[in-house]
C-alpha positions as CSV (number, residue, x, y, z in Angstrom):
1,X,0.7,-23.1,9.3
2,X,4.3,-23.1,8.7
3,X,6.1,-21.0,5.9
4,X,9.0,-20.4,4.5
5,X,9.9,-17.6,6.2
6,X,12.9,-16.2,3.9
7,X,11.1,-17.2,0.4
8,X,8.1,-15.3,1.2
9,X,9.8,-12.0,2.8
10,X,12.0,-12.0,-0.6
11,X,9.0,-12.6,-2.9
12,X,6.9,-10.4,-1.8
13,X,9.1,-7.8,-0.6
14,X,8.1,-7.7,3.3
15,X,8.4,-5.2,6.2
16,X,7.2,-6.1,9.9
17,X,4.0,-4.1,9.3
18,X,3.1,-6.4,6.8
19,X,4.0,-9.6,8.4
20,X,2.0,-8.1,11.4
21,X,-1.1,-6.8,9.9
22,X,-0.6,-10.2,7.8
23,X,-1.3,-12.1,10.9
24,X,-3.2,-10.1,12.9
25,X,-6.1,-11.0,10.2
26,X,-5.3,-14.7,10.3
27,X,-5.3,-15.3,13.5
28,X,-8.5,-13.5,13.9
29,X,-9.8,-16.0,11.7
30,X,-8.5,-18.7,13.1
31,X,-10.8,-17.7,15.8
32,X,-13.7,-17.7,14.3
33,X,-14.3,-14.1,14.8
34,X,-13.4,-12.7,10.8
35,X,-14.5,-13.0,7.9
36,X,-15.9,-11.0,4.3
37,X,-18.0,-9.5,6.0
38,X,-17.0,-8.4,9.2
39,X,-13.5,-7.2,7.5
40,X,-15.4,-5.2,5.1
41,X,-17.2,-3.1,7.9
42,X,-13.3,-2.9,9.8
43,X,-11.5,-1.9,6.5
44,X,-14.4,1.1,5.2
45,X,-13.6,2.5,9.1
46,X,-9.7,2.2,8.0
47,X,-10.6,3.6,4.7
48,X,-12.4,6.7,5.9
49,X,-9.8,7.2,8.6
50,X,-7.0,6.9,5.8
51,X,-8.9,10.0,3.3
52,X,-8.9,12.1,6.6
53,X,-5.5,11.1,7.6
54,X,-4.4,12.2,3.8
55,X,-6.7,14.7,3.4
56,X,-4.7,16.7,6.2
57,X,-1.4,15.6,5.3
58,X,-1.5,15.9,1.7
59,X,-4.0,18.4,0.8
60,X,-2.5,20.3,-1.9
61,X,-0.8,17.0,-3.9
62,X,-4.2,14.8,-3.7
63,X,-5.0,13.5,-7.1
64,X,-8.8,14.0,-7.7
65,X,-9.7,11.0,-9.5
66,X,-10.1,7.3,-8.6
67,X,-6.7,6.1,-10.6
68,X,-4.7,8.9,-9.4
69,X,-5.7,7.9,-5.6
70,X,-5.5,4.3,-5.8
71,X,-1.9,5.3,-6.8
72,X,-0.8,7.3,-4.1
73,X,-2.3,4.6,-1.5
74,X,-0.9,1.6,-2.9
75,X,2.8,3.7,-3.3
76,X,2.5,5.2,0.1
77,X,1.2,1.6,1.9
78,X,3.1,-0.8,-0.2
79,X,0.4,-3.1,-0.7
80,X,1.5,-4.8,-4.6
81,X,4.6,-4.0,-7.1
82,X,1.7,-5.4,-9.4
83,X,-1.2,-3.3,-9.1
84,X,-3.3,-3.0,-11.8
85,X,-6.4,-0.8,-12.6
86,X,-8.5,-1.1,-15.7
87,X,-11.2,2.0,-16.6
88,X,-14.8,-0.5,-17.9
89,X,-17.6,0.9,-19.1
90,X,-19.5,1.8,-15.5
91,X,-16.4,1.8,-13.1
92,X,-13.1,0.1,-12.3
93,X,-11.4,-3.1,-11.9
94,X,-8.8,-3.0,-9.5
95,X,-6.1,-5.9,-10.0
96,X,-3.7,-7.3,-7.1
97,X,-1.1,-10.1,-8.1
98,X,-2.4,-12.7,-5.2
99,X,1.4,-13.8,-5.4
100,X,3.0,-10.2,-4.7
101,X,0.6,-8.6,-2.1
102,X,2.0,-8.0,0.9
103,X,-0.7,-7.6,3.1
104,X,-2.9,-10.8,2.3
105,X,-4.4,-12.9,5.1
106,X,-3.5,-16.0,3.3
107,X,-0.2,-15.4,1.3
108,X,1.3,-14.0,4.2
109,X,-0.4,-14.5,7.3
110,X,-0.9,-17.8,6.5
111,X,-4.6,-18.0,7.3
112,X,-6.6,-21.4,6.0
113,X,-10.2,-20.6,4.6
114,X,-12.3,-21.2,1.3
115,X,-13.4,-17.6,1.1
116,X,-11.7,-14.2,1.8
117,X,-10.8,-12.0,3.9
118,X,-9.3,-9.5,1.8
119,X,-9.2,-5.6,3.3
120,X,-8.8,-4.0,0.2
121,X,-12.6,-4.0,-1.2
122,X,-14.3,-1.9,1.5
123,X,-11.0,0.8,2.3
124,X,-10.3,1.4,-1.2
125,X,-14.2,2.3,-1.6
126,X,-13.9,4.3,1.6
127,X,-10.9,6.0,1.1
128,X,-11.9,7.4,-2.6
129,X,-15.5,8.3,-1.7
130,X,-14.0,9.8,1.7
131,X,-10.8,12.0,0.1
132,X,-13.6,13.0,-2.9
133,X,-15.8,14.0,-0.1
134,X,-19.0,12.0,-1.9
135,X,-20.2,8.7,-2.7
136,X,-18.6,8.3,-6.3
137,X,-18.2,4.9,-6.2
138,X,-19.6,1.5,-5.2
139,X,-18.5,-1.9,-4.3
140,X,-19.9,-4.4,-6.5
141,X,-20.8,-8.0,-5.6
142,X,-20.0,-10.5,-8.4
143,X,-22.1,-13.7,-7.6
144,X,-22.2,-12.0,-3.9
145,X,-18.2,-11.8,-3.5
146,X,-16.3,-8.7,-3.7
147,X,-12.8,-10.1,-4.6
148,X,-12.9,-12.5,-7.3
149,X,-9.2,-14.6,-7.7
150,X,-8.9,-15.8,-11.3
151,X,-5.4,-15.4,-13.8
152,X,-2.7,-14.8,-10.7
153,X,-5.1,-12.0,-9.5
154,X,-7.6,-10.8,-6.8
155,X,-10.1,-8.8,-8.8
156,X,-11.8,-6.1,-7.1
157,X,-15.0,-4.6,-8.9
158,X,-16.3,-1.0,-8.7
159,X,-19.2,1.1,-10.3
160,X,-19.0,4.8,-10.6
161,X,-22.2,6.5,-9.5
């Protein structure tokens, strides 16, 4: 897939690592060999390896709460400028702006599918329940999807346990 290159690094703000990790995950599933599923499994192993990774580096600044470390991730990696999250009654929605992520498959990497392939759902899971040291929170399926795109957005669901 071809893309306008300069429109896309000044829209959404782009580094290398993005582009890379970008297309790493497209080309992967251009192959046949990712999708949901199998970057769900990948991204909880990044997740956990993330909380350790901060967990030694940042001990004494951690935030102890979900909000607080969704934060410090998505300031420290980059991922949106428009990164929402909303308190419900049994957990959190997390809100990217599909247009602004910088790490999407699709919007970036350019990869062509009818699903996802989104890494966010399992290592932001990971990474809270790992930094926390417990399993506070769950991934939830919405009509068995974890990112739901509606309104500019990729929606990501959790419940608090």
């Amino acid at each position: 897939m071809r893309i306008d290159a300069a429109k896309l690094i000044k829209l959404r703000k782009l580094d290398s690592n993005c582009i890379m990790f970008a297309t790493f995950m497209a080309g992967f599933n251009e192959f046949g060999i990712l999708n949901q599923a199998v970057m769900n499994h990948a991204s909880r192993r990044a997740g956990a390896f993330l909380a350790e990774f901060f967990r030694e580096t940042q001990h004494e600044k951690l935030p102890d709460n979900f909000v607080g470390l969704l934060e410090l991730l998505n300031s420290t990696l980059g991922i949106c400028d428009d990164f929402i999250i909303q308190r419900n009654s049994d957990g959190y929605r997390v809100s990217i702006a599909t247009e602004k992520c910088r790490f999407c498959p699709v919007g970036v990497g350019g990869a062509e599918l009818e699903g996802t392939i989104c890494p966010f759902p399992g290592l932001f899971e990971s990474f809270i329940n790992g930094v926390l040291d417990n399993n506070a929170i769950k991934l939830v399926p919405v009509n068995r999807r974890f990112l739901l795109k509606n309104d500019g957005f990729c929606n990501i669901i959790y419940r608090i346990r």
